[in-house]
C-alpha positions as CSV (number, residue, x, y, z in Angstrom):
1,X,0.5,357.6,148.2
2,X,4.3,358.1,147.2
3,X,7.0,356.0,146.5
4,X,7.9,353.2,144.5
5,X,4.5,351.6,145.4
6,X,2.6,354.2,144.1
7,X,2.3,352.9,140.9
8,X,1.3,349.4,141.9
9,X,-1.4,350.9,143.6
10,X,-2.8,352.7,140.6
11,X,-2.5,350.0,138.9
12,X,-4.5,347.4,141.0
13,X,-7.1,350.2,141.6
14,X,-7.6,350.8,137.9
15,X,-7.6,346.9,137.4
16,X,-10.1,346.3,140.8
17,X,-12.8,349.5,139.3
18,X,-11.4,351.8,141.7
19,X,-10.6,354.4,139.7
20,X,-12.6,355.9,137.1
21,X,-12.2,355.4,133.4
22,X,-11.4,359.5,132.7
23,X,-8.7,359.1,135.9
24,X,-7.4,356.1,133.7
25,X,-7.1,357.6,130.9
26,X,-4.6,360.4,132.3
27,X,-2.6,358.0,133.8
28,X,0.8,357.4,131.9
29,X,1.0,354.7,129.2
30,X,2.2,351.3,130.7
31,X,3.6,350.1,127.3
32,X,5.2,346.7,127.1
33,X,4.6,344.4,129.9
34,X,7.8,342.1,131.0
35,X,6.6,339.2,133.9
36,X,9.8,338.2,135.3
37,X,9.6,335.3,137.5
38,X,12.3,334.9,139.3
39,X,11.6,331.2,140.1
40,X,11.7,330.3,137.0
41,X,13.4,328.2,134.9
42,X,16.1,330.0,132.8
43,X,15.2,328.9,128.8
44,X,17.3,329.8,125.6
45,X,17.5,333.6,125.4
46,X,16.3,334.1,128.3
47,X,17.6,337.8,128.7
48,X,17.3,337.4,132.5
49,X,19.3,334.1,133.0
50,X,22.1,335.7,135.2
51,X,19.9,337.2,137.4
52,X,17.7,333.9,137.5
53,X,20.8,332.1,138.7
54,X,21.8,334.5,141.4
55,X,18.6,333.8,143.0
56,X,18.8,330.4,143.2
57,X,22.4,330.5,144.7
58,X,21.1,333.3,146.5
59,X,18.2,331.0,148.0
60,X,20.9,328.1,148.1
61,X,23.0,330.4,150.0
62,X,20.4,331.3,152.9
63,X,19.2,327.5,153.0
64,X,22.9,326.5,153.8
65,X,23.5,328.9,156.3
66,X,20.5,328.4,158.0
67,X,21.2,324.5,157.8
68,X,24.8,325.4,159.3
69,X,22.8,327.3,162.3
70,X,20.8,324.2,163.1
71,X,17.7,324.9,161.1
72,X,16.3,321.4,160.3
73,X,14.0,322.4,157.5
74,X,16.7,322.1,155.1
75,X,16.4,325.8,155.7
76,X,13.3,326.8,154.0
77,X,11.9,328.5,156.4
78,X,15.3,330.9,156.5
79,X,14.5,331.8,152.6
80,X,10.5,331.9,153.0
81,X,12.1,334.7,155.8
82,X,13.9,336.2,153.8
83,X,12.7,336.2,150.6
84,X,11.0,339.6,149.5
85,X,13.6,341.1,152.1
86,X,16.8,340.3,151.1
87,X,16.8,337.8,148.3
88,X,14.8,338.7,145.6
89,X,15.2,342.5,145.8
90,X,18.9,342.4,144.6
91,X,17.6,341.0,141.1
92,X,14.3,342.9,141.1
93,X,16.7,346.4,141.0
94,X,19.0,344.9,138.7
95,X,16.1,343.8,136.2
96,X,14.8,346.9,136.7
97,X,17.8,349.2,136.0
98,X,18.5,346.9,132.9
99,X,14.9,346.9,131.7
100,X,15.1,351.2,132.0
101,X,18.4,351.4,130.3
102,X,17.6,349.9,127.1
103,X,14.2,352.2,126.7
């Protein structure tokens, strides 16, 4: 496997005792782990705030318009849709980018 999945899947194999200790041990350090949930609520410092708030007006944005095209869910099915397609991966990148650029 290639890609920007590859990774993952290293990772849950290692985790899941799919890979060997020794094949472990060559993979690349980790180092600091950063859960950013998206979902969240933004707190004091929160270095991800912006991006927090974009994705609620993002989600906002999609429940209107779907509201406005006669959804009558309030439009959650339109972001459940579109969530891990369009929504969230905006903010993902841009953590991402940040997170590289200050290592």
């Amino acid at each position: 496997m290639s890609g920007p999945y590859a990774m993952a899947a290293f990772v849950d194999a290692v985790f899941s005792g799919r890979v060997s200790s020794g094949a472990a041990a060559r993979a690349p350090s980790p180092g600091p782990v950063i859960v950013l949930d998206l979902d969240s609520t933004a707190s004091g410092g929160d270095p991800y705030a912006e991006l927090k708030s974009q994705s609620v007006m993002a989600k906002q944005i999609a429940a209107a318009t779907a509201v406005a095209q006669g959804a009558t869910d309030g439009g959650s099915s339109a972001v459940a849709d579109a969530y891990h397609a369009g929504l969230v991966p905006p903010s993902c990148l841009a953590a991402v980018k940040d997170f590289f650029a200050t290592r």
